[in-house]
C-alpha positions in Angstrom: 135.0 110.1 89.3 133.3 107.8 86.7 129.3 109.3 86.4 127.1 107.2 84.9 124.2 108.7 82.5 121.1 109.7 84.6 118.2 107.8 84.0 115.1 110.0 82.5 113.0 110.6 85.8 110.5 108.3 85.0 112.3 105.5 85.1 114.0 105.8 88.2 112.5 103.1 90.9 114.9 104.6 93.7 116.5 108.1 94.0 118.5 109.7 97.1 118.8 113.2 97.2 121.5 114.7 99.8 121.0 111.8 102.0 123.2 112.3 105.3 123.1 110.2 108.3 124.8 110.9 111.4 125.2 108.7 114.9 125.5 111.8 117.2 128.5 113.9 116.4 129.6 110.7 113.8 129.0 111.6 110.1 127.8 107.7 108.6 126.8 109.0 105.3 127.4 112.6 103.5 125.6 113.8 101.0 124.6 110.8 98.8 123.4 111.4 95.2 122.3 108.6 93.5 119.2 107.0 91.7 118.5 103.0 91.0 116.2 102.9 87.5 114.1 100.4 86.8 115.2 96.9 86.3 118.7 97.6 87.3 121.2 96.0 89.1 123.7 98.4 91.1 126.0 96.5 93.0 127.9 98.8 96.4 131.5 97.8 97.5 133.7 99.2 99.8 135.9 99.0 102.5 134.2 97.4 105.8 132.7 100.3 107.8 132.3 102.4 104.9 128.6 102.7 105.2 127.3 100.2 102.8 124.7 98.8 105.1 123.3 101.7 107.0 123.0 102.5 103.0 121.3 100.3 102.0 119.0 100.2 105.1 118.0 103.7 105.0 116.1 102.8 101.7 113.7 100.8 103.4 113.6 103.0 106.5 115.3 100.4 108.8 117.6 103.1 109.2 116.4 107.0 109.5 118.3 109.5 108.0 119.1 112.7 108.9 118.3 114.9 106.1 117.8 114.4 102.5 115.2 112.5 101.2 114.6 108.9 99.6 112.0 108.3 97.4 110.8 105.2 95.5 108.9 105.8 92.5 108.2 109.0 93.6 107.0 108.5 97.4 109.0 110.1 100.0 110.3 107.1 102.5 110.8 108.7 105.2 108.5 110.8 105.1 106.6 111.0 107.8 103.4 108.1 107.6 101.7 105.9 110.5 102.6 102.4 111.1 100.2 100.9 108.7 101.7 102.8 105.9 105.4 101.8 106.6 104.8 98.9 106.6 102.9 98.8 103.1 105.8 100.5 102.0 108.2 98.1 103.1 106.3 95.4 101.7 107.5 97.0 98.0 110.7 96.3 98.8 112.2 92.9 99.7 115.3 92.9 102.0 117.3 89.8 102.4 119.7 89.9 105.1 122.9 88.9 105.9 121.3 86.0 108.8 118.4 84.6 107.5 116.1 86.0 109.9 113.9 83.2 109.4 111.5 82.5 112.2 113.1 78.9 113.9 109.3 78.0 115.2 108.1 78.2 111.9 108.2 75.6 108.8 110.1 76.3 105.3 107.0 77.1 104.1 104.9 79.0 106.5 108.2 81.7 106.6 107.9 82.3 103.0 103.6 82.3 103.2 103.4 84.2 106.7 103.9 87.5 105.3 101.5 87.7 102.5 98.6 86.6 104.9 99.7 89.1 107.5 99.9 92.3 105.8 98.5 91.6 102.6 95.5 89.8 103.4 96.3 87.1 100.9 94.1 83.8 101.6 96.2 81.0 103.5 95.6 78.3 100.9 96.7 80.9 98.1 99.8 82.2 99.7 100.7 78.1 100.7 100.3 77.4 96.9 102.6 80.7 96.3 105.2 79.6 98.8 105.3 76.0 97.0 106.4 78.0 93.7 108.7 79.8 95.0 110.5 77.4 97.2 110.4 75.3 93.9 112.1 78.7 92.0 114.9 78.8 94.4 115.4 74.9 94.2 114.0 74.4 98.0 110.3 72.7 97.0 111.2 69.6 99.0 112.7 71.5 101.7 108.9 73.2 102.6 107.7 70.6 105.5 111.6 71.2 107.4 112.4 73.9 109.9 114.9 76.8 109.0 117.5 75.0 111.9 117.0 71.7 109.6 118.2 73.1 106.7 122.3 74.5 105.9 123.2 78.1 105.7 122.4 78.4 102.0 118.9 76.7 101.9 118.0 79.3 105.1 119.3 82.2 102.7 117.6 80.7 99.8 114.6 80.5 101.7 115.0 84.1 103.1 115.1 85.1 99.2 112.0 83.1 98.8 110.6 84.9 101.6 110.8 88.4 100.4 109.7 87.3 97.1 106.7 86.5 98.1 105.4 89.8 99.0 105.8 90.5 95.1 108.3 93.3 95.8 109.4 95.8 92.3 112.9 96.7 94.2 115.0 93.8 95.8 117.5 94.8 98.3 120.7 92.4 99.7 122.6 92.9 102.4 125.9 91.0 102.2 123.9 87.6 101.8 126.6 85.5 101.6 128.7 86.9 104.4 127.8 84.5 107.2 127.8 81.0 104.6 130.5 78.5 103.9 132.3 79.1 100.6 130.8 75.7 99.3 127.3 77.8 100.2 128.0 80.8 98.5 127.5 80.0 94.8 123.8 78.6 95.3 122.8 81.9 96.4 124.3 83.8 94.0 122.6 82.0 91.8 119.5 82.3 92.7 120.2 86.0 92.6 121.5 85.9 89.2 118.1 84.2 87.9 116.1 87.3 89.8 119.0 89.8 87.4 117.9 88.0 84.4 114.4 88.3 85.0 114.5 92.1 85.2 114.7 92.6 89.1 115.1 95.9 90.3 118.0 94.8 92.6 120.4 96.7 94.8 123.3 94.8 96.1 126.0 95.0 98.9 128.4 92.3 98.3 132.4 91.5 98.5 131.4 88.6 95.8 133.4 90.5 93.2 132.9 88.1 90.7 129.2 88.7 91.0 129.6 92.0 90.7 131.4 91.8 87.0 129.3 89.4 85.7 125.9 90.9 86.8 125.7 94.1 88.2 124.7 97.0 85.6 126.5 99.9 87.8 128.8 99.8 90.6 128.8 102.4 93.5 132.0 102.5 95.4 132.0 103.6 98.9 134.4 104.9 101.3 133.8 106.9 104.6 130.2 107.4 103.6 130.5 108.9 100.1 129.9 107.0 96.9 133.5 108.5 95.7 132.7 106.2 92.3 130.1 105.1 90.1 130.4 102.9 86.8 130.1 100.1 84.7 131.6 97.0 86.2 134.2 96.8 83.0 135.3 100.9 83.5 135.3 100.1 87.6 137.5 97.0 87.1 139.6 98.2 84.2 140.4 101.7 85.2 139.0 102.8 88.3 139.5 106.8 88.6 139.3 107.3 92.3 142.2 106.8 94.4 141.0 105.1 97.2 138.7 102.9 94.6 142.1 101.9 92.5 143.6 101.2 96.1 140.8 99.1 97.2 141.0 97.1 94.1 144.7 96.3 94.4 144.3 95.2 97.8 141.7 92.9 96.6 143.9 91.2 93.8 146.8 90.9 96.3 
């Protein structure tokens, strides 16, 4: 197994400490390990039901766990806190999923501003201004006046991005955002997500968009039967992959 160098304790934005999740008698995740630091990209692959997702939505307490603990900069997530605080929680960390979610009865633009005014308390005229520039960022400021059923697969994910952007989030997460598009569709997302990478995100990933995961991903965790059985760079994880069901999972992927 390929371990990457802890980050010093301050830095780290996420950390999960003997996380296990079960359905009933099912084991989903066993004993994870692991820590996001700040301003890094760590991209999770695997096999489909390996546990990426429920992964991934533990850390914003869509998902409960079963022991361990999660913490983000330092706060217990699921710990236990009312309403009110889970949901300022959540608000620090943006979760684009794999459909949209957008709400149909709602303009481009009041999706992206709705949020901020809700749970924030943000003005309606600031947050409409905020939405504008950030539906202009991910190249959708003409889009703002349509509905999400008006738009194609890509704008609706661009606009889900927008969306969780605007709550000014320091951690990103993605769930397979490019699952349910078109191929044509894919790229503009990715791109998108690539600008957030370069800007210094905080931005945990669960893709099968390998090429994204070479070109932008700081670490990738490989899953399998809820472990992470590998972590590394994406130039050790593509090159030489130490774990066996990692190097098989790669072969099956190039055949």
């Amino acid at each position: 197994m390929t371990q990457s160098v802890p980050a010093p304790q301050d830095a780290r934005t996420i950390q999960l400490s003997q996380v296990f999740k079960s359905y009933g008698d099912y084991p989903v995740l066993k004993d994870i390990n692991a820590h996001v630091a700040r301003g890094e990209v760590v991209v999770i692959c695997g096999p489909s039901g390996s546990g990426k997702s429920t992964l991934i939505r533990t850390i914003n307490r869509l998902e409960e766990i079963s022991s361990g603990s999660i913490t983000l900069d330092g706060r217990n997530i699921h710990a236990p806190m009312r309403t009110k605080e889970l949901n300022a929680l959540r608000s620090r960390i943006g979760f684009v999923f794999q459909n949209f979610n957008l709400f149909p009865h709602l303009s481009v633009v009041e999706n992206v501003s709705m949020s901020p005014v809700r749970v924030k308390g943000v003005a309606p005229d600031v947050a409409h201004d905020k939405a504008l520039k950030l539906l202009d960022r991910v190249g959708l400021a003409d889009k703002a006046g349509a509905y999400p059923a008006q738009l194609s697969g890509g704008q609706q994910q661009r606009v889900a991005i927008a969306r969780a952007l605007a709550m000014e989030p320091p951690v990103m997460l993605f769930d397979e955002p490019t699952s349910a598009l078109d191929p044509e569709m894919v790229g503009e997302v990715l791109t998108v997500m690539k600008s957030l990478a370069a800007e210094g995100m905080t931005m945990l990933c669960v893709t099968h968009e390998m090429g994204f995961a070479r070109e932008v991903a700081d670490r990738i965790w490989f899953i399998d039967a809820g472990q992470i059985l590998e972590t590394a760079t994406p130039e050790a994880f593509f090159k030489n992959p130490q774990h066996p069901r990692a190097q098989r999972f790669l072969a099956d992927l190039r055949h």
